[in-house]
Biotite code that builds the C-alpha atoms (Angstrom):
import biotite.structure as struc

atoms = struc.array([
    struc.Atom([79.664, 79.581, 140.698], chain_id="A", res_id=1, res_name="UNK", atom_name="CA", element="C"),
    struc.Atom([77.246, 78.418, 137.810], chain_id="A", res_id=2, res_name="UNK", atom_name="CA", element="C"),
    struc.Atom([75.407, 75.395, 140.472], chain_id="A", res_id=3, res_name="UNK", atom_name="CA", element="C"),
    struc.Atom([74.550, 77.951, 143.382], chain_id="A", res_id=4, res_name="UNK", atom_name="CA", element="C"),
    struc.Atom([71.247, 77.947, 142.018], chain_id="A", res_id=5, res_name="UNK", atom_name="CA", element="C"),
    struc.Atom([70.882, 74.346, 142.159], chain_id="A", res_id=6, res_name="UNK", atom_name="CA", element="C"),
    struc.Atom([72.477, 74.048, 145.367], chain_id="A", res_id=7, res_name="UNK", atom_name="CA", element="C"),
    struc.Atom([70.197, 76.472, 147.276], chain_id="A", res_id=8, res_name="UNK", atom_name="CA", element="C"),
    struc.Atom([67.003, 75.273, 145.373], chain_id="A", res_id=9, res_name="UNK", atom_name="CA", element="C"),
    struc.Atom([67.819, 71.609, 146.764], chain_id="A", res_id=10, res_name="UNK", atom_name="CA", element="C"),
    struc.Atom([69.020, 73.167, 149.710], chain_id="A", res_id=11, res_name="UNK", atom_name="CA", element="C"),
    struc.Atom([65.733, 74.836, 150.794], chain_id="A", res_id=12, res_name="UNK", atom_name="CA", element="C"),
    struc.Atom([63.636, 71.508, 150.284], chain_id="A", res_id=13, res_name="UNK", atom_name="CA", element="C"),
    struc.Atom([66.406, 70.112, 153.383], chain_id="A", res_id=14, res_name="UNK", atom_name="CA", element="C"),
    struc.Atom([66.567, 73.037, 155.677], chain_id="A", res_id=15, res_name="UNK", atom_name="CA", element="C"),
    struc.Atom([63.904, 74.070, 157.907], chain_id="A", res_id=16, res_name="UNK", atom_name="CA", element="C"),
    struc.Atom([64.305, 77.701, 156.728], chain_id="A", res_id=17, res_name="UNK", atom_name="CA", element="C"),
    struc.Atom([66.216, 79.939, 154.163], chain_id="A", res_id=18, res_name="UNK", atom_name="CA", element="C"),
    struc.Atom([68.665, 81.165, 155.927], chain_id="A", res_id=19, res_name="UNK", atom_name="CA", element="C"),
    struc.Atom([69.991, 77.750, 157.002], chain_id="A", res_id=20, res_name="UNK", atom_name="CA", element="C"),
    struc.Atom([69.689, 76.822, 153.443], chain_id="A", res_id=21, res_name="UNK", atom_name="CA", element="C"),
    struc.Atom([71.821, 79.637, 152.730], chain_id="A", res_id=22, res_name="UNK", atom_name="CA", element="C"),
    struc.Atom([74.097, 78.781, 155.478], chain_id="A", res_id=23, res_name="UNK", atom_name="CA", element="C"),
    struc.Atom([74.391, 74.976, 153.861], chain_id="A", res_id=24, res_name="UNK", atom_name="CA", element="C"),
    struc.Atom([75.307, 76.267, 150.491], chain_id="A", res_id=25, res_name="UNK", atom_name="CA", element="C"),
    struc.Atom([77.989, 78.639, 151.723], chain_id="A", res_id=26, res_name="UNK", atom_name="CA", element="C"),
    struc.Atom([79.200, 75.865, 154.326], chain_id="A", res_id=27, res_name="UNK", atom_name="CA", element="C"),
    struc.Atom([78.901, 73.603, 150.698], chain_id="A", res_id=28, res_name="UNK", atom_name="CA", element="C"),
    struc.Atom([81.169, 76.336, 148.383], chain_id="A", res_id=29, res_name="UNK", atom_name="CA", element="C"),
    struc.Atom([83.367, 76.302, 151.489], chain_id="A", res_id=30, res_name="UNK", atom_name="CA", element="C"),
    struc.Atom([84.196, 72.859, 151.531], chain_id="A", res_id=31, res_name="UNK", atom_name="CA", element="C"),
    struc.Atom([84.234, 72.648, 147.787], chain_id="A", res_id=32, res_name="UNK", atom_name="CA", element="C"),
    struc.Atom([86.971, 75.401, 147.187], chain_id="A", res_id=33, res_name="UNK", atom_name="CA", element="C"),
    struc.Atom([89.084, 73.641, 150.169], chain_id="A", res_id=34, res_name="UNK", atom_name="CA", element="C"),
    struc.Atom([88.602, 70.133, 148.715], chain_id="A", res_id=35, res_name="UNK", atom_name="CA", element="C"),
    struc.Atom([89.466, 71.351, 145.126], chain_id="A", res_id=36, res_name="UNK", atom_name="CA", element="C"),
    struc.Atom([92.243, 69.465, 144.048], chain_id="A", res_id=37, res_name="UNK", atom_name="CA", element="C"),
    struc.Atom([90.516, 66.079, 145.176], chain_id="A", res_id=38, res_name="UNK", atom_name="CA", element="C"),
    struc.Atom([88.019, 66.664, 142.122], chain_id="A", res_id=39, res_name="UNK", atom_name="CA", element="C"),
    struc.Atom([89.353, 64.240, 139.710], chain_id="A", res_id=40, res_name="UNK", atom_name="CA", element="C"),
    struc.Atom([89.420, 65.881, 135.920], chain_id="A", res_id=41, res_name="UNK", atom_name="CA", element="C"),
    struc.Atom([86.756, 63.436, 134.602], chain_id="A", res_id=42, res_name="UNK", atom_name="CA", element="C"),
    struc.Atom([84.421, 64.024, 137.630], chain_id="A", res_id=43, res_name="UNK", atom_name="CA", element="C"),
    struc.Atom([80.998, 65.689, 137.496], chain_id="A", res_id=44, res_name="UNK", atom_name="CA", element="C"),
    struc.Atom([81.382, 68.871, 139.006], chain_id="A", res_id=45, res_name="UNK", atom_name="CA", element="C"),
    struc.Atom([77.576, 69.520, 139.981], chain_id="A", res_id=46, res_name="UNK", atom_name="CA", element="C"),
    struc.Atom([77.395, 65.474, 141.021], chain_id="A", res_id=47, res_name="UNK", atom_name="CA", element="C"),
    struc.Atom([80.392, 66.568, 143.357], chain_id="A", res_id=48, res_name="UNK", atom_name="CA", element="C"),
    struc.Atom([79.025, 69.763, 144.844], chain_id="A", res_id=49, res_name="UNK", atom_name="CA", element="C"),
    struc.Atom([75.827, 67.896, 145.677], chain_id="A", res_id=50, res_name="UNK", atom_name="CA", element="C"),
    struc.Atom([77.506, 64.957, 147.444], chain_id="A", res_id=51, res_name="UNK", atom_name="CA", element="C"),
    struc.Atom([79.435, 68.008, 149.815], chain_id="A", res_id=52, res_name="UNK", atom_name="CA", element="C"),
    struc.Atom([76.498, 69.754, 149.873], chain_id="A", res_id=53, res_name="UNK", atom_name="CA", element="C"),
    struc.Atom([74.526, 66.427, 151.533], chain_id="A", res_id=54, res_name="UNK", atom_name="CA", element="C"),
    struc.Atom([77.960, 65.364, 153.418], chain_id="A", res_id=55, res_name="UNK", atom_name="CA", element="C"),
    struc.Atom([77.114, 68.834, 155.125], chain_id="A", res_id=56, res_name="UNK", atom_name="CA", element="C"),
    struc.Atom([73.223, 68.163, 155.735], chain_id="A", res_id=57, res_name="UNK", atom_name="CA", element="C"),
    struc.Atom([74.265, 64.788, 156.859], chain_id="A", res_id=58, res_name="UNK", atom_name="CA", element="C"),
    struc.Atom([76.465, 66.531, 159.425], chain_id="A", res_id=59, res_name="UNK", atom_name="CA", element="C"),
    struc.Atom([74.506, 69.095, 160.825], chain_id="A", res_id=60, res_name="UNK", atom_name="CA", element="C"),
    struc.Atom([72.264, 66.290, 161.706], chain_id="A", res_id=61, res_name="UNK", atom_name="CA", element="C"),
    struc.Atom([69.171, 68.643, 161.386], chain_id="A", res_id=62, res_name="UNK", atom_name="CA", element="C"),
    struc.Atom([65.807, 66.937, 160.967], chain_id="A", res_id=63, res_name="UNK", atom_name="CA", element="C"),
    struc.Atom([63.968, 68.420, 158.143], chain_id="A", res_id=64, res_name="UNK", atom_name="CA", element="C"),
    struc.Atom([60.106, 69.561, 159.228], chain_id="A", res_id=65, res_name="UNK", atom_name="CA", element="C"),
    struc.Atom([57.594, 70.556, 156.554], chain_id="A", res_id=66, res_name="UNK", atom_name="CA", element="C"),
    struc.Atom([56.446, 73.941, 157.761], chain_id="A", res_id=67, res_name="UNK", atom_name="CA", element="C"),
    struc.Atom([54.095, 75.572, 155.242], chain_id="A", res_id=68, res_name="UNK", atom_name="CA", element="C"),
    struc.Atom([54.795, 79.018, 153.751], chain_id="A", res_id=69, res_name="UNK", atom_name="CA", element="C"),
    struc.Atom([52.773, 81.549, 154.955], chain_id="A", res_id=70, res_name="UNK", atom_name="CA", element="C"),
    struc.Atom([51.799, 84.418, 152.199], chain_id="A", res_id=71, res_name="UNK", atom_name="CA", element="C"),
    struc.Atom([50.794, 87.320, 153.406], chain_id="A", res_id=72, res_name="UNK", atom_name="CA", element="C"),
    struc.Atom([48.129, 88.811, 151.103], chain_id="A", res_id=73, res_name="UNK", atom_name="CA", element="C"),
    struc.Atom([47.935, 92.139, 151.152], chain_id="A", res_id=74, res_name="UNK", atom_name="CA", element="C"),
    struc.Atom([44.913, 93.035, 149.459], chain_id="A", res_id=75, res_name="UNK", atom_name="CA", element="C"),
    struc.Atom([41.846, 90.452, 150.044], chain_id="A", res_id=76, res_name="UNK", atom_name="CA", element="C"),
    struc.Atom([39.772, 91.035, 146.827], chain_id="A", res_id=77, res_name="UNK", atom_name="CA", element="C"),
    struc.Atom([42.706, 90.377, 144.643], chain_id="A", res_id=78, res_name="UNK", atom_name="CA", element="C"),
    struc.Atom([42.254, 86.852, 142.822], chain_id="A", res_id=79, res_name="UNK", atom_name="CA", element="C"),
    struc.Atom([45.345, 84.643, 143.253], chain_id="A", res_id=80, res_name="UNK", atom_name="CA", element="C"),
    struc.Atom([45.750, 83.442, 139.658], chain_id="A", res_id=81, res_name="UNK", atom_name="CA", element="C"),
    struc.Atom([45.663, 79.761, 139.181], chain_id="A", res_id=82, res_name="UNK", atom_name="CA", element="C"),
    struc.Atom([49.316, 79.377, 138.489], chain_id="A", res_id=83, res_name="UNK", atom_name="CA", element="C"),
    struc.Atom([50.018, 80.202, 141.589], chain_id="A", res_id=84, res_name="UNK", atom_name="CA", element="C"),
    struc.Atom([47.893, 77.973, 143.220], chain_id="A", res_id=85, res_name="UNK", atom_name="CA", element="C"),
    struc.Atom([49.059, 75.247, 141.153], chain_id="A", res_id=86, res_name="UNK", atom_name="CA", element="C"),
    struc.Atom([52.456, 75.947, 142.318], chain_id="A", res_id=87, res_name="UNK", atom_name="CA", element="C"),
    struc.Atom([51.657, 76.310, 145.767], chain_id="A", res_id=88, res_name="UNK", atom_name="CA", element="C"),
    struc.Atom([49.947, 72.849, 145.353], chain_id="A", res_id=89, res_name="UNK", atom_name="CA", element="C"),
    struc.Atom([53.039, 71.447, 144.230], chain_id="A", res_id=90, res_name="UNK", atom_name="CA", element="C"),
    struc.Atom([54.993, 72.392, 146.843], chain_id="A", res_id=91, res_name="UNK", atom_name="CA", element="C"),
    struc.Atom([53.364, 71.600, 149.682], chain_id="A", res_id=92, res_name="UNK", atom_name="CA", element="C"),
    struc.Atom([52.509, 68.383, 148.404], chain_id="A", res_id=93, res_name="UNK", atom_name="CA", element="C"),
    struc.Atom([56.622, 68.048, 147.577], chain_id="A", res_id=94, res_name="UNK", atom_name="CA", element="C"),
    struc.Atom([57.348, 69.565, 151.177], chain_id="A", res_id=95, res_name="UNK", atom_name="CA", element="C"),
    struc.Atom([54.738, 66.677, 152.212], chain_id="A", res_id=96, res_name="UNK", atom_name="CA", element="C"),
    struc.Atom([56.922, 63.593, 151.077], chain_id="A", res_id=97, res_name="UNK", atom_name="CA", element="C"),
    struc.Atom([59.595, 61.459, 153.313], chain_id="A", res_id=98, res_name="UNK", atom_name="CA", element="C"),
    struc.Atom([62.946, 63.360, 152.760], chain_id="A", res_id=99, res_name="UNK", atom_name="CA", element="C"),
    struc.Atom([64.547, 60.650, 151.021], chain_id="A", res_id=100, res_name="UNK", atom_name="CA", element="C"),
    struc.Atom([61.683, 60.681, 148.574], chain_id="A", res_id=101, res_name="UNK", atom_name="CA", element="C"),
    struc.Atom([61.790, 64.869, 148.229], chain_id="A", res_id=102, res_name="UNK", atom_name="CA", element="C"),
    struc.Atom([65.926, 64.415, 148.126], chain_id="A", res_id=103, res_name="UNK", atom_name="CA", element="C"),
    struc.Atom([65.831, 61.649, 144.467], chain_id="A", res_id=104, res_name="UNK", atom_name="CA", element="C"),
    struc.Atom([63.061, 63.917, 143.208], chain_id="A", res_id=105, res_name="UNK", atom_name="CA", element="C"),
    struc.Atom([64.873, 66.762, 143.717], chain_id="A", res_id=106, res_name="UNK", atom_name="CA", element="C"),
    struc.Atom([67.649, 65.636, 142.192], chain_id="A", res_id=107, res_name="UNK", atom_name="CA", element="C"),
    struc.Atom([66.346, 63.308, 139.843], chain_id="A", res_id=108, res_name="UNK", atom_name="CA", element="C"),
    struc.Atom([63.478, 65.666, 138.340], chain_id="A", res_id=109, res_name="UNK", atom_name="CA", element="C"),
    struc.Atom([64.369, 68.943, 139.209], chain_id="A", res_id=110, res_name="UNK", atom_name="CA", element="C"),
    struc.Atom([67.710, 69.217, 138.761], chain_id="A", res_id=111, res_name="UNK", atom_name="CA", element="C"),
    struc.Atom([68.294, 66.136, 135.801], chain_id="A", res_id=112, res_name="UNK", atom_name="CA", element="C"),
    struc.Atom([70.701, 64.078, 137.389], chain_id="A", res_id=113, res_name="UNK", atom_name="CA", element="C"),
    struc.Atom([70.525, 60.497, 136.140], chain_id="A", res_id=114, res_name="UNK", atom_name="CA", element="C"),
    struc.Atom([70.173, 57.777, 138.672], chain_id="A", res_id=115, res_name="UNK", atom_name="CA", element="C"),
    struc.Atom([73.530, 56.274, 138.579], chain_id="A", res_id=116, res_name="UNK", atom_name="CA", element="C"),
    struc.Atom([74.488, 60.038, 139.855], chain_id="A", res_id=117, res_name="UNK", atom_name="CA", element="C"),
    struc.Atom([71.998, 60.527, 142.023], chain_id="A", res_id=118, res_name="UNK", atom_name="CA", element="C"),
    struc.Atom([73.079, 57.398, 143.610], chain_id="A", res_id=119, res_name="UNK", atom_name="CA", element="C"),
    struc.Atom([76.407, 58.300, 143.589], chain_id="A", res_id=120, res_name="UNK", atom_name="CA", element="C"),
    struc.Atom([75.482, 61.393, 145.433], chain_id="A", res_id=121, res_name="UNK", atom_name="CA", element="C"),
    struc.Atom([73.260, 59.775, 148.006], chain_id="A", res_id=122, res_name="UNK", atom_name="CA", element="C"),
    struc.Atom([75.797, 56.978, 148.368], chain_id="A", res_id=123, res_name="UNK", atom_name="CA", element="C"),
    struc.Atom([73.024, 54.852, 147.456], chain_id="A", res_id=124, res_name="UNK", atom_name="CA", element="C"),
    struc.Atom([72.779, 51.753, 145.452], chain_id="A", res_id=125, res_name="UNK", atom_name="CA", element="C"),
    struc.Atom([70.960, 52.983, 141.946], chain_id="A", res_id=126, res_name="UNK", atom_name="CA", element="C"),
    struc.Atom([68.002, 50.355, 142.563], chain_id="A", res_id=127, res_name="UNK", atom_name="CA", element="C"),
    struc.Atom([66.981, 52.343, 145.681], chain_id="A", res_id=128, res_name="UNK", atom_name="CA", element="C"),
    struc.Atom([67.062, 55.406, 143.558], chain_id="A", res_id=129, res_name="UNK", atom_name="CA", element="C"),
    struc.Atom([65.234, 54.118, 140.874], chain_id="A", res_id=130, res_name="UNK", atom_name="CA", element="C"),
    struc.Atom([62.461, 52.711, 143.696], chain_id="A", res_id=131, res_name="UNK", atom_name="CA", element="C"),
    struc.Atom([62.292, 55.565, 145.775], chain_id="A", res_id=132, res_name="UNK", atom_name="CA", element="C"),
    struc.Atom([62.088, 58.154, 142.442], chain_id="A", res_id=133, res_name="UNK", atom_name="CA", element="C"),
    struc.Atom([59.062, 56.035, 141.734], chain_id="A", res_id=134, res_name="UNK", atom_name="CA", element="C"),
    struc.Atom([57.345, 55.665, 144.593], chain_id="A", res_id=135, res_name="UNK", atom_name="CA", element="C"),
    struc.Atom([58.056, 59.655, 145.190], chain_id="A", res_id=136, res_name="UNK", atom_name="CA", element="C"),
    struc.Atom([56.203, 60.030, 141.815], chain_id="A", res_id=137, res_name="UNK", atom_name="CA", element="C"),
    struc.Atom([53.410, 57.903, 143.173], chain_id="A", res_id=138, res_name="UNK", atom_name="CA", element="C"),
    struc.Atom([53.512, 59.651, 146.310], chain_id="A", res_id=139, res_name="UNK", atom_name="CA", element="C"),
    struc.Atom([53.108, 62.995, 144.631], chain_id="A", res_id=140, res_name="UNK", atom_name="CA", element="C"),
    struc.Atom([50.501, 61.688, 141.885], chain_id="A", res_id=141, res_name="UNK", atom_name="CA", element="C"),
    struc.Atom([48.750, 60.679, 144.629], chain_id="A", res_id=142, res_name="UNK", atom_name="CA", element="C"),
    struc.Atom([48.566, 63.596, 146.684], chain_id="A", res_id=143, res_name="UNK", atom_name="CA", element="C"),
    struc.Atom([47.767, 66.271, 143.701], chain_id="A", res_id=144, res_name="UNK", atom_name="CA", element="C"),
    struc.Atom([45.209, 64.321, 142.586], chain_id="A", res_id=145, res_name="UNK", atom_name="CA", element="C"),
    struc.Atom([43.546, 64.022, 146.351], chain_id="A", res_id=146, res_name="UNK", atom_name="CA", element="C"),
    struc.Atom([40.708, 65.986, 146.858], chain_id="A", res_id=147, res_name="UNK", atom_name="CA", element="C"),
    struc.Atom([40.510, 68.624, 149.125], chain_id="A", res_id=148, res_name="UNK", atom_name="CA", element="C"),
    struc.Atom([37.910, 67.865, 152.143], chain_id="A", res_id=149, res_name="UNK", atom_name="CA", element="C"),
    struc.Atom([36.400, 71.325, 151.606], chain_id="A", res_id=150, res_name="UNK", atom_name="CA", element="C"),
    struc.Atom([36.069, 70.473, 147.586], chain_id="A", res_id=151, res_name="UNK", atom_name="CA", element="C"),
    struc.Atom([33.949, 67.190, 148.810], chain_id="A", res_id=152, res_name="UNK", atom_name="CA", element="C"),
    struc.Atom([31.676, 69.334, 150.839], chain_id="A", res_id=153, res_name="UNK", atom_name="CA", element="C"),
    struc.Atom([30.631, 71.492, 148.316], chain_id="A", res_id=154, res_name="UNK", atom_name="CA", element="C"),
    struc.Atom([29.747, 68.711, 146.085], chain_id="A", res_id=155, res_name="UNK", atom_name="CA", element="C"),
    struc.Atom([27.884, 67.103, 148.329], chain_id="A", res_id=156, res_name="UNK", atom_name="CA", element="C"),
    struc.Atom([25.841, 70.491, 149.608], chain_id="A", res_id=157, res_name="UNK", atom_name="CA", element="C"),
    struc.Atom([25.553, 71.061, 145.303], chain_id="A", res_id=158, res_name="UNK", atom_name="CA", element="C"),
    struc.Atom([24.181, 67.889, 144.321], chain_id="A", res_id=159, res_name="UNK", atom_name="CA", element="C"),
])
């Protein structure tokens, strides 16, 4: 099971919480080990596990909702380091794009597919891959660099 990783990483940017994104991947592995001896020998076994794994999304018919993450901070005078608000920047502004935008980044960035796979597993010609990958790298360009409306305040009470 070397792609359960990968599977429940894209898996939680689809699902509205981790247990259904747990749920997928199982229901995903499921499928896979029934389906096994349709994989042809010169396939791409992670491009194959994906395309089950969105065949199952697909059929759930669930409609994917950004909900934020709450952290619960335990102790108020600790300083969150900046990495972590980096990374909580990321992903909200990630969990903030259209889902077929998140789904090509996903797959495209995080997990190194190459477009002709990605748009084998989104059943997707590879020029809507290629256009939605860039305007999901616009999108997200776009919303790291927008500043915050609490950051604009306090320039404006400092100057």
């Amino acid at each position: 099971m070397p792609h359960t990783r990968s599977l429940l990483r894209v898996a939680r940017r689809l699902a509205s919480d981790v247990s259904a994104a747990e749920d997928l991947v199982q229901d995903t592995l499921l499928s896979a080990w029934r389906g096994f001896h349709q994989l042809r020998a010169d396939a791409n076994a992670q491009a194959w596990l994906f395309r089950i794994l969105f065949n199952a999304w697909y059929a759930r018919g669930r409609k994917v909702r950004s909900v934020p993450v709450m952290m619960p901070l335990h102790d108020e005078s600790s300083v969150i380091s900046p990495r972590f608000d980096e990374a909580m920047e990321v992903s909200r502004a990630l969990d903030s794009l259209e889902v077929e935008h998140r789904t090509v980044l996903m797959l495209g960035v995080v997990e190194g597919f190459t477009c002709r796979e990605t748009a084998e597993i989104l059943s997707i010609p590879v020029g809507t891959v290629m256009s939605r990958l860039s305007r999901a790298r616009q999108a997200m360009r776009a919303r790291l660099n927008a500043r915050s409306p609490a950051e604009e305040c306090v320039e404006k009470e400092a100057s």
